[in-house]
Every structure is written in structure tokens, then in C-alpha cells.
C-alpha positions in Angstrom: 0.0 0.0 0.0 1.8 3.2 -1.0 2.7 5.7 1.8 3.3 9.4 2.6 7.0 9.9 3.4 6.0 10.8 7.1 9.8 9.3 7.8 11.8 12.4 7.8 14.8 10.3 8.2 14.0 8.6 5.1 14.0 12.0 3.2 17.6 12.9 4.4 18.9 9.1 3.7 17.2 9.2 -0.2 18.6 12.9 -0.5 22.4 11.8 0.4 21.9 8.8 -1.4 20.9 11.0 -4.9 23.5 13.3 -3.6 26.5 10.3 -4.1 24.5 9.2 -7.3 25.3 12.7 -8.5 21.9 13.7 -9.2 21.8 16.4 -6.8 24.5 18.7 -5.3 26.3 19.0 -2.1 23.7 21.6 -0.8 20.9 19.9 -1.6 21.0 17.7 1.2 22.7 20.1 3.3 19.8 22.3 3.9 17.3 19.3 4.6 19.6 18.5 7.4 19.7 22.3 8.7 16.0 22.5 8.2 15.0 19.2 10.0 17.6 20.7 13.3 16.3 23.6 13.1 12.6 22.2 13.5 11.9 18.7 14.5 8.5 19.2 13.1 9.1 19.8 10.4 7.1 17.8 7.6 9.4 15.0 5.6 7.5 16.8 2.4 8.5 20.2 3.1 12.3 18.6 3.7 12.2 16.8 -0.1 10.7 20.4 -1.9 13.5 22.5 0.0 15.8 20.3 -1.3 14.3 20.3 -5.1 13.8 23.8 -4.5 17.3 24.3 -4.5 18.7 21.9 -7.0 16.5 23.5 -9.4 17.5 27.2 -8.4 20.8 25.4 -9.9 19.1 25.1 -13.4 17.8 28.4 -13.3 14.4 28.5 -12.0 13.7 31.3 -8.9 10.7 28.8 -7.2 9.4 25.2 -7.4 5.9 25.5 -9.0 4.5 22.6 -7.4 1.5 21.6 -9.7 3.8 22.3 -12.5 6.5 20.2 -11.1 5.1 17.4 -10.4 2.6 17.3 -13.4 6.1 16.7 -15.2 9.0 16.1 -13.0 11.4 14.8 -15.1 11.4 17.7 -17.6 12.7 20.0 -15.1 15.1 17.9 -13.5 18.6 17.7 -15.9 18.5 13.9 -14.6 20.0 10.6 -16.2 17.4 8.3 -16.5 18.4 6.1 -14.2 17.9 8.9 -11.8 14.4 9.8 -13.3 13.4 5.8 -13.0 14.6 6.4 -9.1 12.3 9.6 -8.8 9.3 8.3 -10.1 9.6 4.9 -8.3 9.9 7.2 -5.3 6.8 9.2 -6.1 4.8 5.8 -6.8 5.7 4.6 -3.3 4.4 7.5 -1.5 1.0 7.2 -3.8 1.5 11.3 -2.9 -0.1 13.8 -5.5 0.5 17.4 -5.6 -1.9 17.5 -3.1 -0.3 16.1 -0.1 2.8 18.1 -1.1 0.8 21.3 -1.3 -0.7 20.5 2.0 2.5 20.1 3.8 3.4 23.8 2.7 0.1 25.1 4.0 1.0 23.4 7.6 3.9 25.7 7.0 6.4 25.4 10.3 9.0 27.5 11.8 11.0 27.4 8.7 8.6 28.3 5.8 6.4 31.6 5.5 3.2 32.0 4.2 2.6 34.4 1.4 -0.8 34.3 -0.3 -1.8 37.9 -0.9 -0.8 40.3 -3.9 0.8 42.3 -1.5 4.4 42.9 -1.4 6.6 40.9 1.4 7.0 43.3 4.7 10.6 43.0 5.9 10.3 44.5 9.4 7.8 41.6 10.5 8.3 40.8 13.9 10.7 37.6 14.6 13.2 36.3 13.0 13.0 35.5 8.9 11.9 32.0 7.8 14.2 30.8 5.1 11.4 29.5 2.9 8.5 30.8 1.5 5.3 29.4 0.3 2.7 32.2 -2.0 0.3 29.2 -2.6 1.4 27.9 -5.7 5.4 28.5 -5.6 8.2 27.5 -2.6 11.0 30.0 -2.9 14.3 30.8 -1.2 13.6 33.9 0.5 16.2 36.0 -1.3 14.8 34.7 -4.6 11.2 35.8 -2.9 12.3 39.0 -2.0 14.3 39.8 -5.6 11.1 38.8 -7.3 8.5 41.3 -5.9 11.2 44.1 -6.0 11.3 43.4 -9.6 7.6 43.7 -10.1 7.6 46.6 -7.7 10.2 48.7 -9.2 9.2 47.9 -13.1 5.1 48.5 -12.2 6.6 52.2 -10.3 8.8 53.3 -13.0 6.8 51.9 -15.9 4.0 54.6 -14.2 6.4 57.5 -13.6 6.4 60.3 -16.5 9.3 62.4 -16.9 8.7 66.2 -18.6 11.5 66.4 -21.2 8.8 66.8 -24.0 8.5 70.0 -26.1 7.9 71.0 -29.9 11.5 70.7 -30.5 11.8 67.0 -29.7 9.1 66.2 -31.9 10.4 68.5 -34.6 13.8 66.6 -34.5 12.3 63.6 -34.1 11.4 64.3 -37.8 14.7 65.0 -38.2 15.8 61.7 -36.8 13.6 59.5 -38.8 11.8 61.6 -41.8 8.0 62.0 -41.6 5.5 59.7 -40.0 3.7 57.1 -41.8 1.5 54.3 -41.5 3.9 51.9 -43.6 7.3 52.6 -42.7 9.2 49.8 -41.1 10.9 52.3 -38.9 8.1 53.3 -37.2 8.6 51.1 -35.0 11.8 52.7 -34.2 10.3 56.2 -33.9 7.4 54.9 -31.3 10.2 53.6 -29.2 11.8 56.9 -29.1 8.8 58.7 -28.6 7.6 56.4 -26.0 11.3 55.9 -24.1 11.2 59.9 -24.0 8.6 60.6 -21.4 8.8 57.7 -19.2 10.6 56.1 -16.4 10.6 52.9 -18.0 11.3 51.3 -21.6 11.6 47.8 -22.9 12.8 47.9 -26.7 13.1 44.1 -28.2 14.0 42.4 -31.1 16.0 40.0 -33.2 19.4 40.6 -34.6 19.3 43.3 -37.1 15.9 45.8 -36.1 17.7 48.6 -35.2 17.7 48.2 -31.7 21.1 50.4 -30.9 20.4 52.6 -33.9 17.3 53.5 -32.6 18.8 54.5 -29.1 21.2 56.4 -30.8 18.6 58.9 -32.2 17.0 58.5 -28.9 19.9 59.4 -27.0 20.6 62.9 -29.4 16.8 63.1 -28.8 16.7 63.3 -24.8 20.3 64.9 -24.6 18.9 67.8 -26.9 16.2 68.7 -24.3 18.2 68.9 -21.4 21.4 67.9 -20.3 21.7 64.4 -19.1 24.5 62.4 -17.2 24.5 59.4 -19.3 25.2 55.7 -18.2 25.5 52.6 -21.0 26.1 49.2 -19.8 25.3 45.3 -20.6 26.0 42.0 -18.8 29.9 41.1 -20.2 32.5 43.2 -21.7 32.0 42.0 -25.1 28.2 43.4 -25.2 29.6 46.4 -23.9 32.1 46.6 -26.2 29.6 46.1 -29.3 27.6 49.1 -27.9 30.1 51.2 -27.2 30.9 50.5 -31.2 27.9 50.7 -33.0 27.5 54.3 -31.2 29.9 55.6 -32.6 29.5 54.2 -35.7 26.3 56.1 -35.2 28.3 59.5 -34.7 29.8 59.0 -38.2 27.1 58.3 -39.3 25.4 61.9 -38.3 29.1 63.2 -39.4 28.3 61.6 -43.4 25.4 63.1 -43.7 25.9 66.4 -41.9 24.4 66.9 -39.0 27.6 67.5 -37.1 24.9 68.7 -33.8 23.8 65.8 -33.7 27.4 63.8 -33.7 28.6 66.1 -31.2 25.4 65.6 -28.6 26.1 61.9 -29.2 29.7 62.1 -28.6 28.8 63.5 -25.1 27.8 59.7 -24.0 30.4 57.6 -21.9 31.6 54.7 -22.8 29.7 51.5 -22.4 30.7 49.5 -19.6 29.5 46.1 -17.8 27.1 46.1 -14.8 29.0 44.4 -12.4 31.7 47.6 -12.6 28.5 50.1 -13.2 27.7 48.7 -10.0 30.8 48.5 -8.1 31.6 44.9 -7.9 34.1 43.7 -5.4 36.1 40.4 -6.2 35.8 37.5 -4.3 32.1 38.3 -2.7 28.8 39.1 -4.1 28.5 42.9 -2.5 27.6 45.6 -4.4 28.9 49.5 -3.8 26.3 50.7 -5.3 22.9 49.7 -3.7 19.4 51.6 -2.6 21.5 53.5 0.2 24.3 54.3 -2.1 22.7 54.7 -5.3 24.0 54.9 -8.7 24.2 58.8 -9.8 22.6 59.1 -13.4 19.8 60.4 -15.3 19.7 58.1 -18.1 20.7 54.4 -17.9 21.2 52.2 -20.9 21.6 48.4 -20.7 21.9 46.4 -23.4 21.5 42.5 -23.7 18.9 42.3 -21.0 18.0 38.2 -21.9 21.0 37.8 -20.2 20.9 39.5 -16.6 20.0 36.9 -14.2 17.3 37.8 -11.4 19.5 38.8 -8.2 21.7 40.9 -10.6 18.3 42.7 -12.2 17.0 43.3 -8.9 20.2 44.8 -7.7 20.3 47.3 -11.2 16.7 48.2 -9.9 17.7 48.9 -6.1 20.5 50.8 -7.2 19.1 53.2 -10.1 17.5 56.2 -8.3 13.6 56.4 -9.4 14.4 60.0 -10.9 16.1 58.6 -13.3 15.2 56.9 -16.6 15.9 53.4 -17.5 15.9 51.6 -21.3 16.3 47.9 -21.2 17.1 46.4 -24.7 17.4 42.8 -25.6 16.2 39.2 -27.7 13.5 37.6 -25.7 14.0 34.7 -27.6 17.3 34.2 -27.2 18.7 32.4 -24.0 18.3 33.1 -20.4 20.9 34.2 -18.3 23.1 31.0 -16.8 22.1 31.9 -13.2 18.5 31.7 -12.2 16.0 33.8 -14.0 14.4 34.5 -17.1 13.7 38.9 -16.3 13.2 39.9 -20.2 10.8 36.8 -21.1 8.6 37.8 -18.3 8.7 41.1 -18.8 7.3 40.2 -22.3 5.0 37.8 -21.0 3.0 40.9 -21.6 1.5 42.7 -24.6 2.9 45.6 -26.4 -0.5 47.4 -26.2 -1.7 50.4 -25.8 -4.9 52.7 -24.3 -6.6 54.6 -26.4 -4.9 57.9 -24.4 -2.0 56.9 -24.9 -2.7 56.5 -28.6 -4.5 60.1 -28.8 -1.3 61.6 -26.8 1.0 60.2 -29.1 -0.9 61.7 -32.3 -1.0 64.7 -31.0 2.6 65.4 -29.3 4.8 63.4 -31.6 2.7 62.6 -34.7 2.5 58.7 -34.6 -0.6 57.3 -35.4 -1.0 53.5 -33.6 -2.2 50.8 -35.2 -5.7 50.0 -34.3 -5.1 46.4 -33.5 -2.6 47.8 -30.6 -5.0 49.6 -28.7 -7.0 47.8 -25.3 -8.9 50.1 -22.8 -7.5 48.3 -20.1 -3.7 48.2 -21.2 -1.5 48.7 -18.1 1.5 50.8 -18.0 4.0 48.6 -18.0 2.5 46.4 -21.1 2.7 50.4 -22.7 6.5 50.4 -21.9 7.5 47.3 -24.1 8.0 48.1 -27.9 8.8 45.4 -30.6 10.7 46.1 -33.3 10.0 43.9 -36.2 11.9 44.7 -39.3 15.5 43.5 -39.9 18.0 46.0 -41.4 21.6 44.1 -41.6 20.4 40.5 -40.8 19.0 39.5 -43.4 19.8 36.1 -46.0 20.1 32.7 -45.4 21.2 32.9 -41.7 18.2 35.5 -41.0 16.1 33.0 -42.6 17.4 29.9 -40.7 16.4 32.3 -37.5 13.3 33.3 -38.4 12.3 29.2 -38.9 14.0 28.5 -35.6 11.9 31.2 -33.8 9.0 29.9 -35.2 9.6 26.1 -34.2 9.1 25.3 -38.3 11.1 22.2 -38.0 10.8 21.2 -41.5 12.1 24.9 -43.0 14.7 24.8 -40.2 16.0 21.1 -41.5 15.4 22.1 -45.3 17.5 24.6 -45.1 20.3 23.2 -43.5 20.1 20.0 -45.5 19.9 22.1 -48.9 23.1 23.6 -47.8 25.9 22.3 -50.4 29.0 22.3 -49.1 30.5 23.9 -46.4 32.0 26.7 -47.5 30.0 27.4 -50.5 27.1 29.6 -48.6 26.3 30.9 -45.6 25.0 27.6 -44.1 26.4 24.3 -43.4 25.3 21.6 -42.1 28.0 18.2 -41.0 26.4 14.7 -39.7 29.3 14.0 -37.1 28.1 10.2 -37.3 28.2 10.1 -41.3 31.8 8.8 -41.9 34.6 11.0 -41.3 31.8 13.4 -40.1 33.8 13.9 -36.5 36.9 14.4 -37.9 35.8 16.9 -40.6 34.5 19.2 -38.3 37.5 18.9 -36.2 39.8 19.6 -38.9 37.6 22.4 -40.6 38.0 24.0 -36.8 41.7 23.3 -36.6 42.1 25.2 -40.1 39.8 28.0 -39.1 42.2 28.8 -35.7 45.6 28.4 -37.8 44.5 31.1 -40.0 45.1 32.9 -36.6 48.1 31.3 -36.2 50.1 31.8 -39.5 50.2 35.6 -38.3 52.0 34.7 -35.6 55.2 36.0 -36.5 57.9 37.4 -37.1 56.7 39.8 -34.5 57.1 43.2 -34.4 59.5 45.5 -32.2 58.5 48.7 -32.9 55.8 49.5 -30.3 53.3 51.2 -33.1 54.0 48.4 -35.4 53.2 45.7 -32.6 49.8 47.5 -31.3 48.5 47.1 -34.9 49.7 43.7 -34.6 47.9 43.3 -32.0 45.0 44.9 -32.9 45.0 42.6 -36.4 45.4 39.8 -34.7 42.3 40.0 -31.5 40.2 41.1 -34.8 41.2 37.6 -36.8 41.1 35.6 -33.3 37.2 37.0 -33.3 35.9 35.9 -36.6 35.2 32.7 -35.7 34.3 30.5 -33.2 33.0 27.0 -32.0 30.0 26.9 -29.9 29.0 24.1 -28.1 25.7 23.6 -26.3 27.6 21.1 -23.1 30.4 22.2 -21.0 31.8 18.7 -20.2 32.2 15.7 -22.7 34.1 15.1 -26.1 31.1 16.8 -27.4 31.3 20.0 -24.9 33.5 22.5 -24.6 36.2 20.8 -22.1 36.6 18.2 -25.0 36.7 20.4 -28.0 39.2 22.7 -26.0 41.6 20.4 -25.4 41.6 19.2 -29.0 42.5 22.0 -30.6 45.1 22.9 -27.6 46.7 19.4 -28.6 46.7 20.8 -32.8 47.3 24.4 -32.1 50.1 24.8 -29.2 52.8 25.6 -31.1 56.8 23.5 -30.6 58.9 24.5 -27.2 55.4 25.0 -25.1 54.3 22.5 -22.6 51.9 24.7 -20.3 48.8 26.3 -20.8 50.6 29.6 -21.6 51.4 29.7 -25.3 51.2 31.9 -28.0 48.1 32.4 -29.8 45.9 30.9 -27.8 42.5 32.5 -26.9 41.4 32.8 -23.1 37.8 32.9 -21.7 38.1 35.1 -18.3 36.0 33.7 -14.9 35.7 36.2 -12.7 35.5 39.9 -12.6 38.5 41.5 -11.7 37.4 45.2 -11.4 40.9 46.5 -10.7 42.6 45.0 -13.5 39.6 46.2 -16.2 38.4 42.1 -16.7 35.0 40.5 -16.2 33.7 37.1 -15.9 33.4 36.4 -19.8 35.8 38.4 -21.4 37.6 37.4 -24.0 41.7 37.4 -24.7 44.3 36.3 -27.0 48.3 35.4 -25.5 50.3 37.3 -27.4 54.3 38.1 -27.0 55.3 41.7 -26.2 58.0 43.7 -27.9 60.4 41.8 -25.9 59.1 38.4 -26.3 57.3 38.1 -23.1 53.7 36.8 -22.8 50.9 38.7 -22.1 47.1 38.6 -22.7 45.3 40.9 -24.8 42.2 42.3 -24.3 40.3 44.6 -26.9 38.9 47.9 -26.3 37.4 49.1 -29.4 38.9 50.9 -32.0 38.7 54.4 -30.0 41.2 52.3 -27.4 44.5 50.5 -27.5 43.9 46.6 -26.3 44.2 46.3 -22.7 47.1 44.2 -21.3 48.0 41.7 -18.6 50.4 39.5 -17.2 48.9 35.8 -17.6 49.4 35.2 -13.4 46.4 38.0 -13.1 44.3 35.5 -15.0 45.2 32.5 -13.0 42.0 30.8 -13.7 40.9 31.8 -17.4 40.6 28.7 -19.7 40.8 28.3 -23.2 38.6 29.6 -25.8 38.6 28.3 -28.8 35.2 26.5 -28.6 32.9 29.0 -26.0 29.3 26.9 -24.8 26.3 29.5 -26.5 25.8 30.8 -23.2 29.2 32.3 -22.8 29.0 33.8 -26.5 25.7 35.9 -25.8 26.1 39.3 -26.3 29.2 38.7 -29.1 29.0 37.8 -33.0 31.6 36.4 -34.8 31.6 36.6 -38.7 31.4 32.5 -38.8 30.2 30.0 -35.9 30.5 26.0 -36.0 28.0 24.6 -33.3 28.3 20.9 -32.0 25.1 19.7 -30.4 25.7 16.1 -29.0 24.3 13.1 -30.9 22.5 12.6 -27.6 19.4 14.0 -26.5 19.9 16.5 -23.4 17.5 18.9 -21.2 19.7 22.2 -22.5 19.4 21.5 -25.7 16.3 23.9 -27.0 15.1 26.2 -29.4 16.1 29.2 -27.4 19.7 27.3 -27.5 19.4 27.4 -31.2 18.3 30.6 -32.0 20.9 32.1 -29.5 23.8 30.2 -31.0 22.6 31.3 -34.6 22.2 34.9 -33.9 25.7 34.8 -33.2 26.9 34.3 -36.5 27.3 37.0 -38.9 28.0 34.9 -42.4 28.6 31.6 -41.9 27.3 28.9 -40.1 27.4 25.5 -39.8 25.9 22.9 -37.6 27.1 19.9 -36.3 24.5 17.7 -35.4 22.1 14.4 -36.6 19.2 16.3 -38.6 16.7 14.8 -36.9 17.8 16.4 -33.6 16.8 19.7 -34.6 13.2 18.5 -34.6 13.2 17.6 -31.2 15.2 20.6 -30.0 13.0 22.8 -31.7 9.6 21.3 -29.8 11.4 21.9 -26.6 11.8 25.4 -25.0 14.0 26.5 -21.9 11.1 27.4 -19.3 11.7 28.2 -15.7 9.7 28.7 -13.4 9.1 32.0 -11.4 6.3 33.7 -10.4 7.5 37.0 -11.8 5.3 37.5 -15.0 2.0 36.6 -12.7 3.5 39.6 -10.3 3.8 42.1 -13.1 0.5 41.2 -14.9 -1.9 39.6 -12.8 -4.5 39.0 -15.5 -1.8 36.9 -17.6 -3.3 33.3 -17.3 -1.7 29.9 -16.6 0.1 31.5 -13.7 
């Protein structure tokens, strides 16, 4: 007769038992046994969700949706399936369903919370602060609790907040920006953002590779710095997003410069550089403290981040604490590309919600800045924050095959996505390729077409230069080669992950007379932010000899900057890069990407994975993978679970 696990000491001995199977981390277990000391009433069920709770906060969920979790267990779990045959046996044996679980939570104990109400969480209750928390439907950590409603709280506030930097010369140069208003233009889009992002606290602008996302905050920059002064912040998430900001704007100042508005060059001139969050927010090595914060608060008007798919949810709710509500701030990003690696999915939640709009807003719009709204946009009810998201849908440099292949991956059109990969000749010959790495030589193909790809690097090795102006362009030719290509792989550990590929081509690549990991040429992957030294987690380097032959790493800055340089001890712990996992290459391109998926199936693999790993790739790319595993990454998409869209639109259905 199956059984409630009423044994807590059962709970802790399965736990440490899936804990030496590898199934679930060292903490895991380690807070049932903390919770169960800590209250010896506690229910065996609340000890097994804690424990879940937290393995899963590992794969990048905030909270354990219960009825969603147990409704499908194993597709939230990244479980062998030996491990999965042990969690369901388990889960037959109790005979428990979500049920029983849900009413262990509602018998709460002095270790879990109760949270039902739409109201946010008070921090000065009285006693001291459970570590879990229960809303009804979700169990949280109370940190990821906490983050969560400051999130909603901050997004619904500024998304309400107006600022007064209107007046008839912002629309008339708003004409100057973008030419007159019309029903039809594709860059209309562009022009609502602008007028929208203008006059309020808050501004999601979205879309693909290619819609004019940082050319349209470039005219909206000139547009808000020509009505007032404005101290100016631009960051994203690693140093290569930055970096590609930082670029395109002042691409965009030449661009003003070729067609002759000098003003508006020189207003945009006036903007800093880009730089990454974790140094816009004053992050100290070695801990997770912040010097910016809601008692020290960041000192800016206007702040710019680019690349938002990828901020994680403690690090968004930190921005939020530590950006003063004065000021204004324009989140851009992909919400179909990845999440960010650490728990949270902030953009797709904020666009959980419709770009629509009330019919005031529509009149306001008509009558200030000249934009007339599609009908089909307009609700009575629209709330202010689904009036701060803009889609931009038009493409303006990504377009061709590769756009193609992106727009069918988006979509989930298996068959286009797999007809146009299979149509593709030979690799080489067009923008894509496609390699079966089970089809003959197929493995060794790839690896030798990626071997080739980094010598090309490598044949510019030397004779190198004395002269110090002849070796910075050296330098600088040879971090722009070492970036037009790169592997991507979608596992870290494996001969099909990036450990694997990694040390394949060190093996090819390290040139005669080096033994170490220090060598010429090779391309380094920084892992933690070093604020002092200029680095962040992500970064990416090339090992390059100085005038004098030592070996240093090099670090570009954009062509405004020379390359930054450091001894290799100050990057102790960087690792190779010659093949990146699609996570670490968000916010870069390269002009031509090889991705290995592995022949086996695997819960990251999914269409967010695909689309991400594409959108890197500028005009080649090639796949590695069996054909018919597109189809089932494609019908599989990277969900997590999080109460956060329910939070900032309570009407959205389906929790």
C-alpha cells in the first residue's frame, strides 16, 4: 500500500543517497539537514521540496511550481534516466499527489512563510525570517522571494512614472531623426520607441538581430540629450556586449558626421563609454556585495543596458535597487534568445505581456509626436507597464540565409529549419552548413575544418614586431582575426562539450617549445571579474608576446582604445577559448560559428539554445548535429519557473 514519506529520516537518507549518485548537489541535502535541526516538526514533504527547490535554483528556475512540477517532474530535473526511473519509483511509493505536497506547505512550520496575498513581502515583520516561502502555488528561497517582488515593484513604479522632457523641438527633431510619419514605414517602430522611451521612467525595446535596436537608441539618445542635459550611463551583462555598444555608437556619430548633422554627432559624442554592470555597480572580487545599492545609489539620469535576456534575477533586482527612481531606465534585448546562466528569465517575463496600448496613450502620441498606432494595438485596459514594451520587427543588416534559418528557428518550423540546413551544399559554399558527425569521417571533418579556421590565426604569428606602433597594430589585427570565428557548443563537459573540443584543438594548435597552458596564440575565456585589473567574468583574450618576447594577454577595447594588457598570473584561472558553450558567447558575433550539439538528446538542448547560437553568426554557419535532432530541440523550450510575470501582470493566465 503506498505511503506518505512521514519518515523524515527517510527524506535525508534518499537525498544523500541521490546526492553520491550525482543527481543532486552538495547543498541539496545540506539544507534538509539544517531545516530538520532547526525544527523537528518539520514535515518529511517540506524537507524533499527545499531540497528540489534548490537543485533546481541550480538550473535556473527562482521557485518550485509545485502543480507544474510534479505534473512533469522529469522535464525540469537535468536527470539521467536512471535517476528519473529512481524519482518516479519514489513518487509511486508515497501514492502522494500534488496534493499532499501542497498541504504540507500550508502546515507551513517555523522554517517556511506563508505568502498568499498580492501584497508585497514586509521586511520589518516581527521575529526572525523563515528561510522559505510558500505564495500558494510556488516555494521560494527567501532571497529569490524578495528579488522577485522588488522586480515587479520597481518595473510597475517606474513603468507609471512620466518624466517632462517633451517639447515641440523633440518632436520636430524627431522628424529630423527619422523623416516624416507614416502608416507603412518599417521604422516606425523605431520612432514609437523613441517617442515612448522619451517621457517615461521605463522602456523595454526588443528584437532580433538586425531591427535597429542600438540605432534606434542612438537617435533617442541625441533626442533626450537635446532637451536637457543628461548624465549618461550605458552598460550590458559582459564586456563584449559592452564593447559592441560602445561601437555601433559611434558608428552612429559618423554616421550623423556623413550626412551632416555635425549637432547631432557632437550631442552623441557626449555619451560615456559602455561598460559592464558588475563595474556600473561596483563589484568587489571574491564576494557578491555591491557598492552601489538603494543607500548608495548609482548617480545618473539616463541608464542604458543592453543585452537584457541575459541578466539573471538577483543581478536585475540589484540594477533596480541601485538606479535612483528619478532617473530613466531603457532595457534592450532578444527575448528569444537564452536566459541568463544563473536563475531567471527577467526579459521573457517582462514580455510575458503585450505591447498594447490605451486609447490615451494613442491620442497623446498623435497629438505630441505625430505617430498614429495601429488599431489592433489599442486595449482600454492596457497597463502601463504592457505600454512600456516596444517590438521592433523589421530587420535591417540581418537578413539572408542565416536571418532565414532564425526566423524558422523562432517559429519552431522544424521542417524549414532542416530544409534549409540539408539544402546547404558544401560547407564553404554559402552561408550555411550543415556536418552529420556520425556520417563517416563526419567527427573528424569538423574537427579539422575548426583546426584550419584557428591556424589562419596562427600563421600571423610571427615574425613579431619590435616597434611599439607596429606591434599595437599587430595586436589589434590579430584580436580582430582571433574573433571571426568560433566553436560553440551547447555542453560544457564531454568530447562533445567545450572541455573536450578545448583540449583538442590545444593538442593541434600549441605551437613546438610550449608544454603549459601559456602559449602563444591561444584565446582565453576570463572567470571572474576583476574590477581593478579592467576584466569581467566572460571576457575574451588572446596570448600574445610583447616587444620583448614576453607573454601577455590581450584584451580589446574598441577601435577608439589601444587593447588592454595583462600579465597571464592576473588570469590565474581563465581557460581556453577556442570552442565557448552558446551561453558564454551571448552578447558577441563572430563573422562565422560551428555549433556541436551532442548526438544525444539532453534537457539544455532547446530552441532558445538554437536561436541564441545562430544569432551569433554574422555569415557563416554550420551545424554539427544528426538532422533529426533539430526537430526535437525545436519542440522543446528553456522554461523556468518563477512567479514574476503573474507579479507584473496579474491578468496573464496559466500562472
Amino acid at each position: 500500500m503506498p505511503h506518505a514519506p512521514r519518515d523524515r529520516s527517510r527524506i535525508l537518507e534518499l537525498l544523500d543517497d541521490w546526492h553520491r549518485a550525482g543527481w543532486l548537489g552538495p547543498l541539496e541535502p545540506v539544507l534538509a539537514r539544517w531545516l530538520a535541526e532547526r525544527d523537528p516538526d518539520i514535515a518529511p514533504e517540506l524537507l524533499f521540496l527545499a531540497a528540489i527547490t534548490v537543485h533546481l535554483e541550480g538550473l535556473g528556475h527562482t521557485g518550485l511550481d509545485v502543480p507544474a512540477f510534479f505534473a512533469q517532474p522529469l522535464y525540469y530535473l537535468d536527470w539521467p534516466e536512471q535517476a528519473g526511473e529512481a524519482l518516479e519509483e519514489f513518487l509511486a511509493q508515497t501514492g502522494s499527489g500534488p496534493e499532499t505536497w501542497q498541504a504540507a506547505l500550508i502546515r507551513g512550520g517555523r522554517m517556511l512563510a506563508q505568502h498568499h496575498d498580492c501584497s508585497p513581502p514586509i521586511s520589518s515583520q516581527r521575529g526572525p525570517e523563515t528561510p522559505l516561502v510558500w505564495d500558494g502555488r510556488r516555494l521560494y528561497l527567501r532571497r529569490h522571494f524578495r528579488d522577485e517582488w522588488e522586480i515587479a515593484r520597481q518595473l510597475q513604479s517606474r513603468a507609471s512614472t512620466t518624466v517632462a522632457y517633451f517639447s515641440e523641438g523633440s518632436a520636430t527633431l524627431l522628424t529630423r531623426l527619422f523623416g516624416p510619419a507614416s502608416s507603412s514605414s518599417a521604422g516606425d517602430g523605431q520612432r514609437l520607441a523613441c517617442a515612448l522611451a522619451a517621457e517615461r521612467g521605463f522602456t523595454l525595446i526588443t528584437g532580433g538581430p538586425g531591427s535597429g535596436k542600438t540605432y534606434t537608441i542612438a537617435r533617442l539618445l541625441v533626442l533626450l540629450m537635446q532637451a536637457a542635459p543628461r548624465r549618461v550611463a550605458l552598460a550590458a551583462p559582459t564586456g563584449k556586449a559592452a564593447l559592441r555598444m560602445d561601437t555601433a555608437l559611434r558608428q552612429s556619430v559618423d554616421d550623423f558626421v556623413r550626412r551632416g548633422d555635425d549637432d547631432l554627432a557632437d550631442l552623441l559624442r557626449q555619451v560615456p563609454p559602455a561598460q559592464t554592470l558588475h563595474r556600473l555597480l561596483g563589484a568587489r572580487p571574491g564576494t557578491r556585495r555591491l557598492r552601489h545599492d538603494a543607500h548608495r545609489p548609482l548617480n545618473f539620469d539616463l541608464l542604458v543596458v543592453d543585452e537584457a535576456s541575459m541578466i539573471q534575477h538577483d543581478l536585475m533586482a540589484a540594477l533596480l535597487r541601485a538606479t535612483p527612481a528619478r532617473s530613466q531606465l531603457i532595457l534592450l534585448g532578444d527575448p528569444d534568445q537564452l536566459a541568463s546562466v544563473e536563475a531567471g528569465a527577467v526579459l521573457a517575463e517582462i514580455c510575458r505581456g503585450r505591447a498594447v496600448y490605451s486609447p490615451a496613450t494613442a491620442e497623446d502620441l498623435k497629438r505630441r509626436w505625430g505617430i498614429t498606432l495601429a488599431t489592433d494595438s489599442l486595449r482600454d485596459d492596457a497597463s502601463a507597464l504592457e505600454e512600456a514594451v516596444v517590438r521592433l520587427g523589421s530587420s535591417y543588416r540581418f537578413d539572408g540565409p542565416i536571418a532565414k534559418l532564425a526566423t524558422a528557428i523562432r517559429s519552431g518550423d522544424a521542417e524549414r529549419v532542416i530544409g534549409l540546413l540539408a539544402a546547404s551544399a558544401t560547407v564553404g559554399d554559402s552561408a550555411l552548413g550543415w556536418i552529420d558527425p556520425r556520417a563517416g569521417a563526419g567527427r573528424a571533418n569538423f574537427l579539422e575544418l575548426a583546426e584550419r579556421a584557428w591556424r589562419s590565426t596562427q600563421t600571423r604569428l610571427e615574425p613579431v614586431p619590435s616597434g611599439e606602433t607596429e606591434h599595437a597594430a599587430w595586436v589589434r589585427e590579430l584580436l580582430e582575426a582571433a574573433d571571426t570565428f568560433r566553436i560553440l557548443c551547447a555542453l560544457r563537459e564531454g568530447p562533445w562539450g567545450v572541455a573536450g573540443i578545448n583540449a583538442r584543438m590545444t593538442a593541434q594548435l600549441r605551437p613546438p617549445g610550449y608544454s603549459g597552458d601559456w602559449y602563444p596564440g591561444r584565446p582565453v575565456l576570463v572567470r571572474r571579474n576583476d574590477p581593478i585589473a579592467g576584466v569581467y567574468n566572460g571576457d575574451l583574450g588572446l596570448v600574445l608576446p610583447d616587444t620583448q618576447g614576453r607573454l601577455q594577454v590581450y584584451f580589446s577595447r574598441g577601435p577608439q582604445l589601444a587593447p588592454l594588457r595583462l600579465h597571464p598570473r592576473r588570469l590565474g584561472d581563465a581557460t581556453s577559448a577556442y570552442a565557448l558553450t552558446v551561453h558564454k558567447a551571448q552578447g558577441s558575433e563572430f563573422q562565422r560559428v560551428l555549433l556541436i550539439l551532442p548526438p544525444e538528446d539532453s534537457p539544455v538542448l532547446s530552441r532558445e539554445l538554437l536561436y541564441t547560437a545562430v544569432t551569433r553568426a554574422r555569415r557563416e554557419f554550420i551545424a554539427v548535429t544528426p538532422l533529426e535532432t533539430l526537430g526535437r530541440i525545436l519542440g522543446r523550450h528553456g522554461r523556468r519557473m518563477s512567479g514574476l510575470a503573474t507579479r507584473l501582470f496579474p491578468e496573464v493566465s496559466g500562472h
